[in-house]
C-alpha positions as CSV (number, residue, x, y, z in Angstrom):
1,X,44.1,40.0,-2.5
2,X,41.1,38.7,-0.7
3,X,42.0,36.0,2.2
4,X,39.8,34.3,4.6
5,X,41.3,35.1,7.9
6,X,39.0,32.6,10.1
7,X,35.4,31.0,10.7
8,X,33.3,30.8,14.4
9,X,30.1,30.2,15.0
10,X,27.5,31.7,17.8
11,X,24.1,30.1,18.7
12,X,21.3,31.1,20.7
13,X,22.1,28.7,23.4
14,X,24.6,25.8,23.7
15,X,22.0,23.1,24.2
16,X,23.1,21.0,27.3
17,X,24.9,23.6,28.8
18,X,21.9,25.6,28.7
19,X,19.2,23.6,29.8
20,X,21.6,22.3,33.0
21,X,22.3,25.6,34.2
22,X,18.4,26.7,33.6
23,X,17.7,23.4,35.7
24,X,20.9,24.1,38.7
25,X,19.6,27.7,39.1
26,X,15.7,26.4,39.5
27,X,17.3,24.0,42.3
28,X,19.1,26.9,43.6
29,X,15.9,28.9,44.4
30,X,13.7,26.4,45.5
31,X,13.6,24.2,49.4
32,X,15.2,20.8,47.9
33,X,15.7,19.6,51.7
34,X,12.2,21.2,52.7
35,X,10.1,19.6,49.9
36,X,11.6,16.2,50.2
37,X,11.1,16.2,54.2
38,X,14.5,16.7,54.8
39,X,14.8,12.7,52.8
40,X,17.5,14.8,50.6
41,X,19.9,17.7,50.6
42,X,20.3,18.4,46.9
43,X,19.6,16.9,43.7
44,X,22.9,16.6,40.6
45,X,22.7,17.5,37.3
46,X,25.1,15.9,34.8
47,X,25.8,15.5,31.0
48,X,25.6,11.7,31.7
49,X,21.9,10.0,32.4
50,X,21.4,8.6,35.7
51,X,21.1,4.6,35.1
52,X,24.3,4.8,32.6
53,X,26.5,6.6,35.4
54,X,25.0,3.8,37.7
55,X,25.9,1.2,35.5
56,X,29.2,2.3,34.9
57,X,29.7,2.8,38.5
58,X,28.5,-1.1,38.8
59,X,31.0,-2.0,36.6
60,X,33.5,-0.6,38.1
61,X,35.8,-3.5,40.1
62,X,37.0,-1.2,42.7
63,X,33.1,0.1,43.8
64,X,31.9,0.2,46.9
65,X,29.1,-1.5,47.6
66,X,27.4,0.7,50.2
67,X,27.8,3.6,48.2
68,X,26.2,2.4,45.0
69,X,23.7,5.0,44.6
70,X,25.1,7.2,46.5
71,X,25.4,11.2,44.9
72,X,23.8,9.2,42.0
73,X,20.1,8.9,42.6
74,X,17.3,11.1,42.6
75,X,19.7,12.7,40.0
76,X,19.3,14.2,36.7
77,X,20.8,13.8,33.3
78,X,20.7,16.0,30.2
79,X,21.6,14.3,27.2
80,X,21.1,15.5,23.4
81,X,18.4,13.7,21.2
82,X,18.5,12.7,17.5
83,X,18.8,15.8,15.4
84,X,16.7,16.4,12.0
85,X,17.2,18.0,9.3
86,X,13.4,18.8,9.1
87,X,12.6,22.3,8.4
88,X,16.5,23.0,8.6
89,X,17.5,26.4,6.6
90,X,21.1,27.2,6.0
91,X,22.6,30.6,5.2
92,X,19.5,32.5,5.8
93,X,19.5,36.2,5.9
94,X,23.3,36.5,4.7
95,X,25.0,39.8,6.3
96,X,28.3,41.3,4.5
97,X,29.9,44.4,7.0
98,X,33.1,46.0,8.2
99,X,35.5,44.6,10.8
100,X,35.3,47.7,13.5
101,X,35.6,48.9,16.7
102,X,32.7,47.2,18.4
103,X,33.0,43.9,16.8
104,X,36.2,44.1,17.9
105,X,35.3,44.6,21.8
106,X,33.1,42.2,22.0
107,X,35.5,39.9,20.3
108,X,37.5,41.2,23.7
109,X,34.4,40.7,25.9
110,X,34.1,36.9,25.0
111,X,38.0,36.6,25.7
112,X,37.8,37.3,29.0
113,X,35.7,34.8,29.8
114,X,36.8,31.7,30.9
115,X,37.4,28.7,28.2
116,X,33.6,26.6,29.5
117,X,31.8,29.9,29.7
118,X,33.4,31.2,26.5
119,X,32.1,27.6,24.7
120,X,27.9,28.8,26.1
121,X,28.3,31.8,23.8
122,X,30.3,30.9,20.7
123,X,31.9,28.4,18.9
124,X,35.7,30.1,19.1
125,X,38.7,29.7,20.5
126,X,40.6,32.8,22.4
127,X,43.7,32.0,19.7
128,X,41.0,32.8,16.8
129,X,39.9,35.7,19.1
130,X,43.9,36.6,18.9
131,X,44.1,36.2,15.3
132,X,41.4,38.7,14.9
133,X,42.3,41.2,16.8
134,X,46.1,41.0,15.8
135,X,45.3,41.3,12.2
136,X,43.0,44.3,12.8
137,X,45.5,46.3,14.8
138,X,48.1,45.5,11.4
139,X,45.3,47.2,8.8
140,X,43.8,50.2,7.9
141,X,40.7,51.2,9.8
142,X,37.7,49.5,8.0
143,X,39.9,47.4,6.4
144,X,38.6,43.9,7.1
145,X,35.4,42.8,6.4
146,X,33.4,39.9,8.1
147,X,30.5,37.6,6.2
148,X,27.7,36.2,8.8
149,X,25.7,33.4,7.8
150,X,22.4,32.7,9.9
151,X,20.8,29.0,9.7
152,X,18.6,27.4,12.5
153,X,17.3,23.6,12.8
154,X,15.2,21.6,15.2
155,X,17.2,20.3,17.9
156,X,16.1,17.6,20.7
157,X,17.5,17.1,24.5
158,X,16.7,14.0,26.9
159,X,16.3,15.1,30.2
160,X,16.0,12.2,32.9
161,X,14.9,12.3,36.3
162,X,15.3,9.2,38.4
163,X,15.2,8.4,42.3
164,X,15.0,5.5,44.5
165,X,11.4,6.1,46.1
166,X,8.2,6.4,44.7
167,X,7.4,9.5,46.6
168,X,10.1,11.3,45.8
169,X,9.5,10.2,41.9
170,X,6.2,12.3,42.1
171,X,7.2,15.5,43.8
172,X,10.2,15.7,41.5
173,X,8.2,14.5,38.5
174,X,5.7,17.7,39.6
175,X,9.0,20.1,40.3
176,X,10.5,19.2,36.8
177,X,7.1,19.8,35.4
178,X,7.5,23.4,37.0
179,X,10.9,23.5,35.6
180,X,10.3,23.4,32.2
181,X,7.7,25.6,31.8
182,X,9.7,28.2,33.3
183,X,12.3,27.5,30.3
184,X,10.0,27.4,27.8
185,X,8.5,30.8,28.4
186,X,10.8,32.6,30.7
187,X,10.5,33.8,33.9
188,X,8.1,36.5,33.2
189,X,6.5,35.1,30.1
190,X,8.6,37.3,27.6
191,X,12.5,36.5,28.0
192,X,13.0,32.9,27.3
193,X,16.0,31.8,24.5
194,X,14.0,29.0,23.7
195,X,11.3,28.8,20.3
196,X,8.6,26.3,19.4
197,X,9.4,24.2,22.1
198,X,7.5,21.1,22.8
199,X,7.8,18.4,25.4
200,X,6.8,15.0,25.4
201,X,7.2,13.4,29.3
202,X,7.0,9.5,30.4
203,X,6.1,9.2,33.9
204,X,5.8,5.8,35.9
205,X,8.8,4.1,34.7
206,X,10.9,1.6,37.3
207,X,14.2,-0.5,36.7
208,X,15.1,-3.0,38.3
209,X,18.8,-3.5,37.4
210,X,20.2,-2.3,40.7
211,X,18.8,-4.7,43.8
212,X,16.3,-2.5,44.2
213,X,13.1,-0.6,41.9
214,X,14.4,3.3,40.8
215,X,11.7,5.1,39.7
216,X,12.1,8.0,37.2
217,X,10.7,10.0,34.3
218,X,11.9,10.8,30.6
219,X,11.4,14.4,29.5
220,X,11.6,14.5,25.5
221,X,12.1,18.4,24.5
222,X,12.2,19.7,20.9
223,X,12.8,23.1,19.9
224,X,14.5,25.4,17.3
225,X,17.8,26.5,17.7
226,X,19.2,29.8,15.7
227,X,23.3,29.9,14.6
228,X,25.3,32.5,13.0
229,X,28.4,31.5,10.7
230,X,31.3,34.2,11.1
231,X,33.7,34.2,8.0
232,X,36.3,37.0,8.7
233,X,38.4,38.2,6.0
234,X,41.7,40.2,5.5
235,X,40.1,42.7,3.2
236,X,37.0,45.5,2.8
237,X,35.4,44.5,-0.6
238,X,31.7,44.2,0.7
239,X,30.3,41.7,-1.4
240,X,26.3,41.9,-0.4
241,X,24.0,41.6,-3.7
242,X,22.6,45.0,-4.8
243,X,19.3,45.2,-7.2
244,X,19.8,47.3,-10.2
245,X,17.0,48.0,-12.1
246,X,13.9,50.6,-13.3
247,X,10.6,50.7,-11.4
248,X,8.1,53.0,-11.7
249,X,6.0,54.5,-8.3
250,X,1.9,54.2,-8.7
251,X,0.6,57.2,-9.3
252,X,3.7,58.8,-10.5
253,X,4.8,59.2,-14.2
254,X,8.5,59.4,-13.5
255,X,10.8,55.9,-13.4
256,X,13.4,55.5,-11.0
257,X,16.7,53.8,-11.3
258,X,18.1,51.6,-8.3
């Protein structure tokens, strides 16, 4: 009898993840203290945006005063955009094949990650990856099948750069500028995850919310995203559609059967 075992997912990249490790490995390479005359040692990335973590740190009763900005600003936040449905395509390219050997170590490659570097690849949880690989210890070689299910989407990420100078708004307004064209078409020009991505960058803007002017830069990006659906299942009936059917080959007087 036919029983779904489990579901995962894959992606091409985890979105934030992705685009702050792209962004902490730039920093990495380049002279932070060196092109900011020495004004700064390093610059943050975070999952929050830099005027919200301000804010919340303003809020806070038990701040301190002289350290309002401090760690905070010039800092950069990554933040996901509003997601469409536009051009969206869902179980494209459907993919019916045997549980085996190599699914399986792979399945034992992911597991030895750890859990947040297990989350950039796939969607799956080391139990899941247990479940799997216990089931197909207990059954017959080629006994479990697995259905995979591709679909991709436009997705959109916010990436905000704000600092408390107007010099050190341009240079790191020109370095993010450097940035992302480096993720949208890879260090050599050929290797980059990313796909029909567009940016859309407001330069110049100031708030005034803080006792003094922060100057920063919003960085809209849009891009398509690929994902794979996993079903696994407890038995080997392969289930892909096969044409049956007569056709005959120009320039041949003899019909084949598919």
């Amino acid at each position: 009898m036919s029983e779904l075992l489990t579901r995962y997912s894959d992606y091409t990249i985890q979105s934030i993840e992705f685009f702050i490790d792209s962004i902490e490995s730039e920093l990495i390479i380049r002279d932070i203290p060196g092109l900011f005359n020495d004004k700064i040692e390093g610059i943050p990335v975070s999952k929050n945006h830099p005027i919200a973590t301000l804010m919340s740190k303003q809020l806070n009763e038990n701040r301190n005063s002289s350290d309002l900005e401090s760690g905070i600003v010039p800092g950069i936040g990554v933040t996901p955009g509003s997601q469409t449905d536009e051009i969206f395509t869902l179980g494209q390219s459907p993919k019916t094949g045997i549980v085996d050997d190599d699914f399986i170590n792979r399945l034992k490659d992911l597991s030895a990650l750890s859990d947040k570097n297990l989350q950039k690849e796939v969607l799956i949880t080391k139990k899941q990856i247990d479940l799997i690989i216990g089931q197909y210890k207990r059954t017959t070689a080629g006994g479990m099948r697995f259905q995979k299910n591709e679909w991709q989407r436009p997705e959109e990420i916010n990436v905000s750069v704000w600092s408390n100078s107007a010099d050190i708004d341009i240079i790191l307004g020109n370095l993010m500028d450097s940035i992302m064209s480096i993720i949208q078409v890879g260090t050599f020009g050929d290797n980059s995850k990313i796909r029909n991505m567009k940016t859309r960058v407001v330069k110049g803007l100031t708030n005034f919310n803080f006792g003094r002017v922060l100057y920063g830069s919003e960085y809209n990006l849009t891009f398509t995203n690929k994902y794979n659906n996993y079903t696994i299942f407890t038995d080997d009936v392969i289930t892909d559609h096969t044409f049956e059917g007569t056709f005959t080959i120009p320039g041949e007087d003899a019909e084949k059967t598919t």
